[in-house]
N, C-alpha and C positions, 0 to 999 in steps of 0.2 A: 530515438531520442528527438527530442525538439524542444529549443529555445534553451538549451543546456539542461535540460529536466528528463528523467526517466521515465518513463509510463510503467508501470507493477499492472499488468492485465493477467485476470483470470487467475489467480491463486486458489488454489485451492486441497484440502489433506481431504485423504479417504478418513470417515466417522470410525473406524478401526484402530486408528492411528492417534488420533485428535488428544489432546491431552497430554501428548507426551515428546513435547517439542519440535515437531517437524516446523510445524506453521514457521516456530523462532528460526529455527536454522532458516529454510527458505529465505524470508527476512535477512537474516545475517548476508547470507551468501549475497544475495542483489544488490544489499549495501556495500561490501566486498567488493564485487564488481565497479559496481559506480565508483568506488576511490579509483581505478584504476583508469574513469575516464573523467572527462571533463566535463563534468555531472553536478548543478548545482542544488537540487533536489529531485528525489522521487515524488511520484503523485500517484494515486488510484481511484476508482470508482467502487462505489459497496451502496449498498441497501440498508438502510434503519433497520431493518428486523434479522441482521447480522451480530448480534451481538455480540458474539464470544470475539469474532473477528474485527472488530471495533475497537475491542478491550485490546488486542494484540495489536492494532495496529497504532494506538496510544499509549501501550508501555512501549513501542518504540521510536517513540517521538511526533508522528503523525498527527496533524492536526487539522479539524474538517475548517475547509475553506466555502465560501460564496462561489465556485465556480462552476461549472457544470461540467458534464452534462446532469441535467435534472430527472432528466424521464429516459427510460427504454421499455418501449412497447406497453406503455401502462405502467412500468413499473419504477416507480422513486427512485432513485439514486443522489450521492452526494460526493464529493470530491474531498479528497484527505492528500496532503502535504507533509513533507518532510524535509524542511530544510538540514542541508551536507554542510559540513567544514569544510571553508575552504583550503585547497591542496596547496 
C-alpha cells in the first residue's frame, strides 16, 4: 500500500477459465480486502490492446487516469483507479 491506495498488480485468468467469472471474483475479493484496511482506492497498470480486461475493470468502477507509468520496455501502459467508500 502507499499513500492509502492499493496497487491490483498482475492479475491475471488462465484463457480456459476466462468468461466465467473468475476475473469478477478476483476483483470482489481485493475489494473485500481493502474494506478491511484503510484503503482509499485501488489503482492498476493494463495495456490498450487488453480489452476484455478493460471492459472488467470498468464495470467495476475503474477509471483510466493521467498517471503513469506510461511505457514498460516498449510497451504502453495506462493507469485505472477506483475510488472506495469511505469506512
Amino acid at each position: 500500500m502507499r499513500d492509502e491506495r492499493l496497487y491490483v498488480r498482475s492479475m491475471a485468468v488462465m484463457p480456459s477459465v476466462r468468461g466465467c467469472g473468475v476475473g469478477s471474483a478476483l476483483l470482489q475479493a481485493v475489494e473485500e480486502y481493502a474494506a478491511t484496511q484503510t484503503v482509499r482506492s485501488l489503482y492498476l497498470s493494463t495495456t490498450p490492446f487488453l480489452h476484455e480486461a478493460m471492459r472488467l475493470y470498468e464495470r467495476f468502477g475503474f477509471q483510466r487516469t493521467e498517471e503513469g507509468p506510461h511505457d514498460l520496455f516498449g510497451t504502453s501502459l495506462f493507469t485505472m483507479e477506483k475510488q472506495l467508500k469511505s469506512q
